[in-house]
C-alpha positions in Angstrom: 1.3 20.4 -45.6 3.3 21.1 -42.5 2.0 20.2 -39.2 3.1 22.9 -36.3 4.0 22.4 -32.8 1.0 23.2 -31.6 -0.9 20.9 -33.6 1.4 18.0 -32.7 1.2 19.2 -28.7 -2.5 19.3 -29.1 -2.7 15.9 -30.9 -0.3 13.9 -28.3 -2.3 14.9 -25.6 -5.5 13.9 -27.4 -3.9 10.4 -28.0 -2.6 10.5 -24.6 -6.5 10.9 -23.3 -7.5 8.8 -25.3 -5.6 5.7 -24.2 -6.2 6.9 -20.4 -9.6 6.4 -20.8 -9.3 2.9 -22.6 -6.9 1.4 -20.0 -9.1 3.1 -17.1 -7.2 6.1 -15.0 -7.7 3.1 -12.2 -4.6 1.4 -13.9 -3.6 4.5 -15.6 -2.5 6.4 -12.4 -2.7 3.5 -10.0 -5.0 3.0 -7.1 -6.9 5.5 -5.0 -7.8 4.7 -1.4 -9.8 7.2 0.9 -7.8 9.0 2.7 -7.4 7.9 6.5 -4.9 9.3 9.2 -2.5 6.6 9.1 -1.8 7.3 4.9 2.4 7.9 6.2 2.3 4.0 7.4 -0.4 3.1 4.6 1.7 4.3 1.7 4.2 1.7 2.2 2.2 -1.0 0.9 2.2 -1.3 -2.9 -1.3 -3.0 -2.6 -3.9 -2.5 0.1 -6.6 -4.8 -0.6 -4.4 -7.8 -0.4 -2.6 -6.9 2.9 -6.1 -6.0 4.0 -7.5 -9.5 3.5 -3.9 -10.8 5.1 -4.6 -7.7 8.1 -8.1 -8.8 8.6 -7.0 -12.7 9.7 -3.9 -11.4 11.3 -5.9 -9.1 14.0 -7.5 -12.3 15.5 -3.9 -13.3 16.4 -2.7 -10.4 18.0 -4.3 -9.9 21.5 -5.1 -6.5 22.9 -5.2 -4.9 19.1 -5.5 -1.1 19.1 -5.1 1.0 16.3 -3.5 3.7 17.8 -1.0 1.8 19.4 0.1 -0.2 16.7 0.5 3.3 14.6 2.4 4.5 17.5 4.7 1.4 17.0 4.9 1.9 13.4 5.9 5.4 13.8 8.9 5.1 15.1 11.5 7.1 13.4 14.5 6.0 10.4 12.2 2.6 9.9 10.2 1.8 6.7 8.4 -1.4 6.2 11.1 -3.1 3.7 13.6 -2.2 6.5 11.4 -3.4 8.8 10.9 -6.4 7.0 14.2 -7.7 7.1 15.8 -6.9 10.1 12.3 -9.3 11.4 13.7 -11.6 9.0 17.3 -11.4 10.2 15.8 -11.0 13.9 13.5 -14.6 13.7 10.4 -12.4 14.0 8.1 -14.6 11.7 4.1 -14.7 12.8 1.5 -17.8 11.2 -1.1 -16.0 9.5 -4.1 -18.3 7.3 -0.9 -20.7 6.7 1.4 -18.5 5.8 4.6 -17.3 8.1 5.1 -13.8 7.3 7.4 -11.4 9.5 6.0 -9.4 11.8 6.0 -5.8 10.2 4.2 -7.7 7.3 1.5 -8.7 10.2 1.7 -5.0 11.3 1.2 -3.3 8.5 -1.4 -5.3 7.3 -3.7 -5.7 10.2 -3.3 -1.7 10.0 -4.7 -1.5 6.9 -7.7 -3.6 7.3 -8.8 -1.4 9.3 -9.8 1.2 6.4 -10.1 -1.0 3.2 
């Protein structure tokens, strides 16, 4: 019996279903969050729902929080969060959240997106 290309195509892609719908297309093709208009800061973070439970504690600590003007902040052009993340590192710009001393983008970022989780 010979099997054809087609039948092999066809049969991969079965198997390839298959197994998407064992692991769960959750962990198959990752996380889906709704969508908000602050996704080009959001996307950054690997994981939201941590950063979110960090965010939430770490807006009690910043006075004056405002969405907008954090995003504003964040937006600032040729700066990513792991670049961010260092130079506040380098720079001695570390912030106490629950116990832990994170740097400030991490603060940032995360009071940002406990705003939407």
């Amino acid at each position: 019996m010979r099997v054809s290309r087609r039948d092999l195509g066809l049969g991969a892609a079965a198997l390839a279903l298959s197994v998407a719908g064992a692991l769960g297309y959750h962990r198959f093709l990752g996380p889906w969050y709704t969508p908000t208009p602050y996704d080009d800061l959001l996307h950054q973070i690997v994981d939201r729902r941590p950063a979110a439970q960090l965010g939430a504690v770490a807006v009690k600590a910043m006075p004056g929080f405002e969405v907008t003007k954090l995003a504003a902040k964040l937006r600032q052009p040729g700066f990513g969060l792991s670049r961010r993340t260092r130079d506040d590192v380098a720079a001695g710009r570390m912030m106490e959240v629950a116990g832990w001393i994170v740097p400030q983008s991490v603060a940032d970022y995360s009071a940002l997106a406990s705003q939407f989780d």
